[in-house]
C-alpha positions as CSV (number, residue, x, y, z in Angstrom):
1,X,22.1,3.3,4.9
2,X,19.1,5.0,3.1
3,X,18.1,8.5,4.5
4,X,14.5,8.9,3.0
5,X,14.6,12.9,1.7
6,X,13.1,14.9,-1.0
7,X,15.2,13.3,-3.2
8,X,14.7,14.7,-6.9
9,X,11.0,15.1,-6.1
10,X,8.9,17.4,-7.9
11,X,7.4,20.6,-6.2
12,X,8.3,23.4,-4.4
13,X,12.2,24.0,-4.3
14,X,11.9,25.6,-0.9
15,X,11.3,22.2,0.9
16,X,13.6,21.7,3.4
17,X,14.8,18.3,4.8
18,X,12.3,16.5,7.1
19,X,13.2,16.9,10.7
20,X,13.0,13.7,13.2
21,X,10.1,13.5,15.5
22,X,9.8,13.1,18.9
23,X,8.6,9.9,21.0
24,X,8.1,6.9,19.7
25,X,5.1,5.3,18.3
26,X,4.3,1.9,19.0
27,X,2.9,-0.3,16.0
28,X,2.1,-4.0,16.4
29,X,3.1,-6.1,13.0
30,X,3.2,-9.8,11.7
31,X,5.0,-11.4,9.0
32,X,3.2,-14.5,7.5
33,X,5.6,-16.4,5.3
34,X,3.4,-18.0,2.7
35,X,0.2,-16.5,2.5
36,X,-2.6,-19.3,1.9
37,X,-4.4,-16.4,-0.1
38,X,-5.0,-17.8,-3.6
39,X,-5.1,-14.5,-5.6
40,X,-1.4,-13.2,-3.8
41,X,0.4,-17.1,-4.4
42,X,2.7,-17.9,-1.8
43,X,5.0,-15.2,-0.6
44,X,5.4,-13.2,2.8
45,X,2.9,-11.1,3.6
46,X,2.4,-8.6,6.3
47,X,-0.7,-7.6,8.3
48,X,0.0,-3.7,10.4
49,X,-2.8,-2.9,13.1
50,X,-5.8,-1.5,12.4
51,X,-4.4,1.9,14.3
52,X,-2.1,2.3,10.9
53,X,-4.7,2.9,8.9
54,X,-5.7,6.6,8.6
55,X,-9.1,8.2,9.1
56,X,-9.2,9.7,5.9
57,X,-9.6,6.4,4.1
58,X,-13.4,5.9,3.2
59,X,-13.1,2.2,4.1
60,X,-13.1,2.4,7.3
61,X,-16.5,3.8,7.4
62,X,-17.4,0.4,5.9
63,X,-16.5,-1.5,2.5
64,X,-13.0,-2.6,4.2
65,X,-12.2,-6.3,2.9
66,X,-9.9,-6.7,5.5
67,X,-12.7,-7.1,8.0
68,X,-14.4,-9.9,7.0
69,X,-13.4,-13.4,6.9
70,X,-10.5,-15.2,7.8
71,X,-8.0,-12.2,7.5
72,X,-10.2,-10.3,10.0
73,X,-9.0,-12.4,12.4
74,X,-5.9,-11.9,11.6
75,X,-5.9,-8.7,11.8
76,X,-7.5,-8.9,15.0
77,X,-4.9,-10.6,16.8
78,X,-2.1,-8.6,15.2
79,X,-2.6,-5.7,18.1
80,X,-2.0,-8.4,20.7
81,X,0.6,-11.1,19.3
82,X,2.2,-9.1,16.8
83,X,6.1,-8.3,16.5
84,X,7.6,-4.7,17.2
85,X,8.3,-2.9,13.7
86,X,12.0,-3.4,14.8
87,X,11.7,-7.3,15.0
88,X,9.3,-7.2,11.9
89,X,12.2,-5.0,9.4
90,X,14.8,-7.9,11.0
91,X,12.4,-10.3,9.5
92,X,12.8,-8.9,6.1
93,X,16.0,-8.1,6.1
94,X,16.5,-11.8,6.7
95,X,14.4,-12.7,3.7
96,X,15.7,-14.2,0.6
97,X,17.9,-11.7,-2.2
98,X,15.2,-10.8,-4.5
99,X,12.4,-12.3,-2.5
100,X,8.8,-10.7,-3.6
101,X,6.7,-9.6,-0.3
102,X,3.6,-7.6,0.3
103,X,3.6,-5.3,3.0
104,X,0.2,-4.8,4.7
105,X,-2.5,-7.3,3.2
106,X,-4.0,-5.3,6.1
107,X,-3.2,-2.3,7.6
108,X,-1.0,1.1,6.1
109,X,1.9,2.3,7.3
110,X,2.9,3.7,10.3
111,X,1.5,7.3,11.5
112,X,1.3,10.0,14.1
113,X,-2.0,11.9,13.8
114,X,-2.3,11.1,9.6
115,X,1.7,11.8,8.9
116,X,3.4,9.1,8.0
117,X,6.4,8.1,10.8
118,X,9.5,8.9,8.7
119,X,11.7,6.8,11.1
120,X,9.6,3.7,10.6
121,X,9.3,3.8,6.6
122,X,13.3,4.8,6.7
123,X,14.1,1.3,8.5
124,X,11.5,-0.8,6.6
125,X,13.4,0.5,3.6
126,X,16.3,0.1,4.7
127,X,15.8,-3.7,5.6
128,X,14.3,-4.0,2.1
129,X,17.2,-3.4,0.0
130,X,17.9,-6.5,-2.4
131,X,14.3,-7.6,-1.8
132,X,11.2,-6.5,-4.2
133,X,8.8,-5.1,-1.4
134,X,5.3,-3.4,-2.4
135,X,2.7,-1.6,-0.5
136,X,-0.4,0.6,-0.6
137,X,-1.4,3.8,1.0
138,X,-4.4,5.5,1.5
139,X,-2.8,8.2,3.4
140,X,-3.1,12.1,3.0
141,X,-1.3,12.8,-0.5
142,X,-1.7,16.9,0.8
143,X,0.4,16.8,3.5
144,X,4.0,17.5,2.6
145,X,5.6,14.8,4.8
146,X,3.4,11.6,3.7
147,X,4.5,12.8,-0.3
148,X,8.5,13.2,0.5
149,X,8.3,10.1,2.5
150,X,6.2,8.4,-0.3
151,X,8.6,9.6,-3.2
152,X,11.4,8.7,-1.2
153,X,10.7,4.7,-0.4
154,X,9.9,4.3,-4.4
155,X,12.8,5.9,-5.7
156,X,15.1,3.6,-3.4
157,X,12.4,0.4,-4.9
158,X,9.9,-0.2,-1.9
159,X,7.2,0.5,-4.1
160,X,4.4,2.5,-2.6
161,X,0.8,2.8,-4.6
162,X,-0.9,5.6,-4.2
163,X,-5.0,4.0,-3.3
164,X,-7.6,6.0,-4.9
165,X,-11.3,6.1,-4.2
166,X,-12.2,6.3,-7.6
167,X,-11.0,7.5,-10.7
168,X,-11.4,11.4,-10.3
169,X,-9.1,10.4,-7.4
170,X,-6.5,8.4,-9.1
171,X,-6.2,11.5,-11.6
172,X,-5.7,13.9,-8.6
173,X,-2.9,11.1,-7.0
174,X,-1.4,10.3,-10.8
175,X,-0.6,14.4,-11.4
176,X,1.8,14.2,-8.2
177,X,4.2,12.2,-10.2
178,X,5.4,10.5,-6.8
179,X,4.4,7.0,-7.2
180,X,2.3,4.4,-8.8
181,X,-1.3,4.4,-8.4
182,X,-4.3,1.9,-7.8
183,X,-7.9,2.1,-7.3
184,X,-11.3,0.7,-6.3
185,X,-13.5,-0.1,-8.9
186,X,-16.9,-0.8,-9.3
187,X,-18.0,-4.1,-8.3
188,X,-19.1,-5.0,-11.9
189,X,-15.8,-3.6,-13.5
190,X,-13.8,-6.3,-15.0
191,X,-12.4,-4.8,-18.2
192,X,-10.1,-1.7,-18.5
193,X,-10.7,1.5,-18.8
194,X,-9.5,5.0,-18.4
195,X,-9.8,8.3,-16.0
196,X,-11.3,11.3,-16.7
197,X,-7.9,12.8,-17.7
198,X,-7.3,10.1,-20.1
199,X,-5.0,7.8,-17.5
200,X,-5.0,3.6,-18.2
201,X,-6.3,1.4,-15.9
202,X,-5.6,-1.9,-16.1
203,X,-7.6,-4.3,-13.8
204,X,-5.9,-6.7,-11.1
205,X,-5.2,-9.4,-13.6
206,X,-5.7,-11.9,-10.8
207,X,-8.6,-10.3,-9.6
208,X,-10.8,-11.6,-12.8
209,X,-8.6,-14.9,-13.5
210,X,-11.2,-17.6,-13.6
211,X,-8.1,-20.4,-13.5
212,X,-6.1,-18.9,-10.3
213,X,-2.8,-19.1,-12.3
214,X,-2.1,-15.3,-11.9
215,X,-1.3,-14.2,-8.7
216,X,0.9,-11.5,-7.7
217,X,3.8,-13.9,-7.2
218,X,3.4,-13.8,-11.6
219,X,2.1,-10.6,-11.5
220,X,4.3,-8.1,-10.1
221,X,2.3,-5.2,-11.5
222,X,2.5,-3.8,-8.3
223,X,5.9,-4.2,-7.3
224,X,7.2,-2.4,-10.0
225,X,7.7,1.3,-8.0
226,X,7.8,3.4,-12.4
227,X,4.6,1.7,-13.2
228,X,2.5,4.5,-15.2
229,X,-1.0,2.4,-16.1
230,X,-3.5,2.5,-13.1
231,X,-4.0,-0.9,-11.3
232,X,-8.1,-1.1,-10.5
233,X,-9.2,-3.6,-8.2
234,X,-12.6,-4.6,-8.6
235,X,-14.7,-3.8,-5.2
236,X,-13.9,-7.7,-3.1
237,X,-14.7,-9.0,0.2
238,X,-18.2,-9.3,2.0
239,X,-18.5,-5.7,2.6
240,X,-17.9,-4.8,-1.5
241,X,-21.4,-2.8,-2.2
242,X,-20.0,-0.6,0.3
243,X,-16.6,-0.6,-1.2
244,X,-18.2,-0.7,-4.9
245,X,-20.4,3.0,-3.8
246,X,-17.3,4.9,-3.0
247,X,-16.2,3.9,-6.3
248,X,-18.5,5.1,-8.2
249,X,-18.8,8.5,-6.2
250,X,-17.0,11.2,-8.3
C-alpha cells in the first residue's frame, strides 16, 4: 500500500506529513477503454468532471479543447453517468500488467477548494501499480499540499505533468524539480524551442504528424514521470486562438 508523503522532495525540511481531511468529496469519473481519438491510439482513457478542474487554470475562461466537439459531450455526461472514483481505481486496477492509460483527456484531479484530495490521488495510485498511468495538472504549484501530493504519485510512477501557460510558466513549474512539465504553445508553433531559462521543448510529436502513425500509444513521452525536455502542445481544438493568446502572454 503506497502512502503519498514528502518523500525525498525538495524544500523546506520542516514539512511535516500531510494530515487526512475531513468529509468526503464526491467526484463523477468514466473510463473509456479504447479511445477513438486518433492522436492518443487506442488505450483507456479517462474523462473527471468539469468540477475537477481548478479555477486557476486560464482555460476555463475560454481556449479549453475539451469543450468542443465530440469530447464535450463526453464530458458533459460524465457528471450524470459517471462511476464513483472508488469504482473507477477498481477499473484500473483491473487493467492489464503494464497497460498504458491516460487519466483525464478531460478534467484534473480531484480537489477541495484548489488542494488536491490526497485520499483520492493515494488510491488512484495505489490501483496503478504495475500499470504506466499519466496525467496533467494545472493545479496550484504554490500550495504545499498539491506539490507533496504531486512529487509523491511520480516518484511511485503515476506520472503527473506539471501544465504551463506558457513558457515563463514552464520555467517557474520546471525549477520545483517535482515533476515533468508540458505547455501550450502558440498555435503556429510546430518546431522546438527553448524557455527563457534555457529549458527544451520538444513539441507533441503526434501533434504535427501529418501520417497519424505516432500517438501516444508509440509515444510515451508523457508517461515517463523523470522526463527533463518540456512537452509543448500546439494550441488545438475550436476554441485554440483563445488557447494560442494565453500562450503567448509572458
Amino acid at each position: 500500500m503506497v502512502i503519498l508523503n514528502n518523500w525525498g522532495l525538495t524544500g523546506p525540511q520542516n514539512w511535516e506529513p500531510l494530515k487526512p481531511w475531513k468529509g468526503k468529496i464526491m467526484t463523477k469519473v468514466r473510463l473509456t477503454m479504447k479511445s477513438r481519438n486518433k492522436k492518443t491510439g487506442p488505450i483507456p482513457v479517462s474523462t473527471t468532471e468539469e468540477k475537477s478542474c481548478p479555477d486557476i487554470c486560464p482555460l476555463k475562461q475560454g481556449g479549453c479543447y475539451a469543450k468542443g466537439g465530440p469530447l464535450a459531450i463526453v464530458w458533459r455526461e460524465t457528471e450524470t453517468i459517471g462511476d464513483s472514483w472508488k469504482a473507477f481505481c477498481g477499473k484500473i486496477k483491473n487493467l492489464g500488467e503494464g497497460q498504458l492509460w491516460r487519466h483525464n483527456q478531460a478534467g484534473d484531479l480531484p480537489h477541495k477548494n484548489g488542494t488536491i484530495d490526497k485520499a483520492k490521488v493515494e488510491l488512484l495510485v495505489n490501483s496503478n501499480i504495475g500499470k504506466k498511468g499519466f496525467t496533467y495538472t494545472h493545479h496550484d504549484m504554490t500550495i504545499r499540499e498539491n506539490v507533496l501530493i504531486v512529487g509523491a504519485a511520480n516518484i511511485c510512477n503515476f506520472t503527473v505533468n506539471l501544465s504551463a501557460n506558457n513558457l515563463d510558466h514552464a520555467d517557474s513549474l520546471t525549477l520545483l524539480g517535482i515533476a515533468p512539465v508540458v505547455t501550450i504553445l502558440p498555435v503556429d508553433q510546430v518546431t522546438n524551442t527553448t524557455t527563457p531559462a534555457g529549458n527544451k521543448v520538444t513539441v507533441c510529436p503526434a501533434a504535427i504528424d501529418k501520417t497519424d502513425k505516432i500517438t501516444c500509444k508509440t509515444c510515451k513521452l508523457c508517461a515517463d514521470p523523470k522526463r527533463k525536455t518540456i512537452i509543448g502542445f500546439p494550441a488545438h481544438g475550436v476554441a485554440r486562438r483563445k488557447a494560442s493568446t494565453i500562450a503567448e502572454t509572458a
